[in-house]
C-alpha positions as CSV (number, residue, x, y, z in Angstrom):
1,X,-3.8,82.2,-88.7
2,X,-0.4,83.7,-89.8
3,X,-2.2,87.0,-90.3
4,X,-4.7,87.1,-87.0
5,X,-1.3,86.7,-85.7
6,X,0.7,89.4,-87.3
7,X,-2.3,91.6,-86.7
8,X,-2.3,91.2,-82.6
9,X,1.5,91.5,-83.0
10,X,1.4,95.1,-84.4
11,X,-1.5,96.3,-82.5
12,X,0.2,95.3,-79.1
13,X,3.8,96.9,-80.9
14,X,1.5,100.3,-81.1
15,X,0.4,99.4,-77.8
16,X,3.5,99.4,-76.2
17,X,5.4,101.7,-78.4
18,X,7.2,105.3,-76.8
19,X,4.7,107.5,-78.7
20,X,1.7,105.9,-76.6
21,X,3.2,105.8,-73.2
22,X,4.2,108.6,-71.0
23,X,7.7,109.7,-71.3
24,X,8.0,110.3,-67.4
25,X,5.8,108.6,-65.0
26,X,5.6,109.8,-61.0
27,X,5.5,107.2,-58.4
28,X,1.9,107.4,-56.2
29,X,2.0,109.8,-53.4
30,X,1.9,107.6,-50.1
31,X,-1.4,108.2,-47.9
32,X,-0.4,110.0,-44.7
33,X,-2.8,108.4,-42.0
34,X,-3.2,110.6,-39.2
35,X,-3.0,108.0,-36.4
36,X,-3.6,110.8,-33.4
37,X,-7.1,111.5,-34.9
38,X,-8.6,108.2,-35.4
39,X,-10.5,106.7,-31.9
40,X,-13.0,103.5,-32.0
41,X,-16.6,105.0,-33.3
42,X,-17.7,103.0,-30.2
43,X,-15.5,102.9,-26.9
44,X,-17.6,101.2,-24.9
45,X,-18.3,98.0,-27.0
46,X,-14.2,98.6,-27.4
47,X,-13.7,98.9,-23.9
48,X,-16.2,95.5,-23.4
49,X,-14.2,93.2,-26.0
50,X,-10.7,94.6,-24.9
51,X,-11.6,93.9,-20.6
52,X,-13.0,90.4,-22.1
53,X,-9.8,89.8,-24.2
54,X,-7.4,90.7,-21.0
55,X,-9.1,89.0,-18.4
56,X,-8.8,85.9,-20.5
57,X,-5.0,86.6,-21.2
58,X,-4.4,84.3,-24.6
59,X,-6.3,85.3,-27.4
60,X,-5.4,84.2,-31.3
61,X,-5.1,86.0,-34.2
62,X,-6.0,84.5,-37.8
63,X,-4.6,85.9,-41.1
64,X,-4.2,85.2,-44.4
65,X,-0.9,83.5,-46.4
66,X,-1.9,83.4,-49.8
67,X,-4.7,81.0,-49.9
68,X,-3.3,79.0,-46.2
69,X,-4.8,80.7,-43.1
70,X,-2.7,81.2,-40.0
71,X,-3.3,81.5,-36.7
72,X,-1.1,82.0,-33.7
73,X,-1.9,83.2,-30.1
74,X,-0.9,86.8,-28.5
75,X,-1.3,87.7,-25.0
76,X,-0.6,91.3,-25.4
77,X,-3.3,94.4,-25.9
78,X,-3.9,97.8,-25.1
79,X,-5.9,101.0,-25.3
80,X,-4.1,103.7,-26.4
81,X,-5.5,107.2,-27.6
82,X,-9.4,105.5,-28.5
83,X,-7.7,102.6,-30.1
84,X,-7.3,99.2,-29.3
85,X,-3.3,97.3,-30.1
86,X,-1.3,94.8,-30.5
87,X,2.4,94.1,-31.1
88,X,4.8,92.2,-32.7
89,X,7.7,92.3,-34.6
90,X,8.0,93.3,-38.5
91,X,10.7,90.0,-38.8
92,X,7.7,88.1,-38.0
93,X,5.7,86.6,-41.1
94,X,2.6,88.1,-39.4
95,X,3.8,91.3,-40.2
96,X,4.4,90.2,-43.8
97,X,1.1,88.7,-44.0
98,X,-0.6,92.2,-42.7
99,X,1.4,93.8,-45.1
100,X,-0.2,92.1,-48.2
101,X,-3.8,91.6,-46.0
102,X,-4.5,93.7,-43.2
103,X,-7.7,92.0,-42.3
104,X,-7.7,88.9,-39.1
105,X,-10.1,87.5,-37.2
106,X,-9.4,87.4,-33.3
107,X,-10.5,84.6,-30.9
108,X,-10.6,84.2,-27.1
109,X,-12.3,81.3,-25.4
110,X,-13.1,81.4,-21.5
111,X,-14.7,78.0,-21.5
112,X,-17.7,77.6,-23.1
113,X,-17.9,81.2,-23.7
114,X,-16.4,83.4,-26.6
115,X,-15.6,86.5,-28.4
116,X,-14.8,86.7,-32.1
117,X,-13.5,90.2,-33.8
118,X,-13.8,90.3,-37.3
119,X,-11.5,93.7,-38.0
120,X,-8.6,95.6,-40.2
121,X,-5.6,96.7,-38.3
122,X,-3.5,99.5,-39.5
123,X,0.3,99.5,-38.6
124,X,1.1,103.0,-36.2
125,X,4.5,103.6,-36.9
126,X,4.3,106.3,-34.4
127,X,7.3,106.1,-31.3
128,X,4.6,107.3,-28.7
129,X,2.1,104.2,-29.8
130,X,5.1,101.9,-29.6
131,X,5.8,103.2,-26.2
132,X,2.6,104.0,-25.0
133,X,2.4,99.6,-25.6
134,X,5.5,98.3,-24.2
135,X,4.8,100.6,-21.0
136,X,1.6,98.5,-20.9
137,X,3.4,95.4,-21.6
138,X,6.7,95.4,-19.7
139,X,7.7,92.2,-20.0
140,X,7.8,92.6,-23.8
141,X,10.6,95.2,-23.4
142,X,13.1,92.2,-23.8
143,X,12.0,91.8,-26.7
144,X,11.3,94.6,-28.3
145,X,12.7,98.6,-28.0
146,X,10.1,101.5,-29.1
147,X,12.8,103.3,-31.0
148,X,14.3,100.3,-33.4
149,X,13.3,99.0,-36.6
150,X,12.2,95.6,-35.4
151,X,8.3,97.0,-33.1
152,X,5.2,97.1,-34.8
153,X,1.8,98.0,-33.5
154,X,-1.5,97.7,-34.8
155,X,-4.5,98.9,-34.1
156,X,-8.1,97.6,-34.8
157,X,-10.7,99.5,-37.2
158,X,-13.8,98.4,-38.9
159,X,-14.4,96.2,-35.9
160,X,-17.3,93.8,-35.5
161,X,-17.2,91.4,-32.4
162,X,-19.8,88.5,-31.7
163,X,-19.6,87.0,-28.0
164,X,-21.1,83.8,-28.6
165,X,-21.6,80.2,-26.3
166,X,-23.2,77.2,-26.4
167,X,-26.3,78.0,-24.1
168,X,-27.5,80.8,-27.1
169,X,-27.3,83.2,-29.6
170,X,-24.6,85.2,-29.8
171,X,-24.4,89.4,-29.3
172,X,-23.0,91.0,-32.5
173,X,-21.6,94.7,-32.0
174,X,-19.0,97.3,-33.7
175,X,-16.3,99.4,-32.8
């Protein structure tokens, strides 16, 4: 045993030693996401879900903590250059949670009808999307200021939303 153990001992001691590891090591090259370019693949069924979403005025939006879901409601949304946001604040744990998960699933019930959206959202870090949102959301400018440190807006890819009720089957669609 005393040798098996000496054995792993050395070989992880060459493993780890300055000969076998690179003397200088660069940090990754962050991925510049060019938010202008990027529109839903389907506006319409966007368009659909968002005028569904809005009309309804509360919708909630489930992440993950670890292992613990979350879910809390929003009211705010908006279309802005093909895309469809929301907002809050990066002091918020949601915005730590998106951080380590970017994928949610979004609900909003008008009675005994529904719309979920399984999607990604990617921050936009962009002044003219924060803008462009509180503009659209006025009331949230007490809140919230397009030029601090504190605003962050999301926008929705990989997109699949399933209205759904209880008299039927429910219509599955992307955007």
């Amino acid at each position: 045993m005393k040798k098996i153990f000496a054995i792993l001992l050395a070989a992880a001691f060459v493993a780890c030693s300055s000969e076998n590891t690179p003397t200088e090591q660069s940090a990754p090259t962050p991925v510049k996401i060019d938010h202008a370019a990027y529109s839903s693949p389907n506006a319409a069924v966007q368009q659909r879900v968002y005028d569904y979403m809005k009309g309804i005025g509360v919708f909630f939006i489930a992440t993950a903590d670890g292992d613990q879901p979350r879910v809390r409601p929003f009211g705010a949304l908006h279309i802005y250059e093909g895309k469809m946001y929301i907002i809050t604040g990066h002091v918020k744990r949601i915005a730590k949670q998106l951080a380590a998960n970017p994928k949610v699933e979004v609900c909003a019930v008008n009675g005994t009808e529904w719309v979920r959206v399984a999607a990604t959202l990617v921050e936009d870090e962009r002044v003219e999307a924060k803008k462009s949102m509180l503009d659209a959301n006025p009331n949230l400018r007490s809140s919230y200021n397009e030029n601090d440190d504190n605003i962050a807006v999301y926008y929705f890819t990989d997109a699949t939303a399933t209205f759904s009720s209880f008299a039927g089957d429910g219509d599955v669609v992307k955007f």
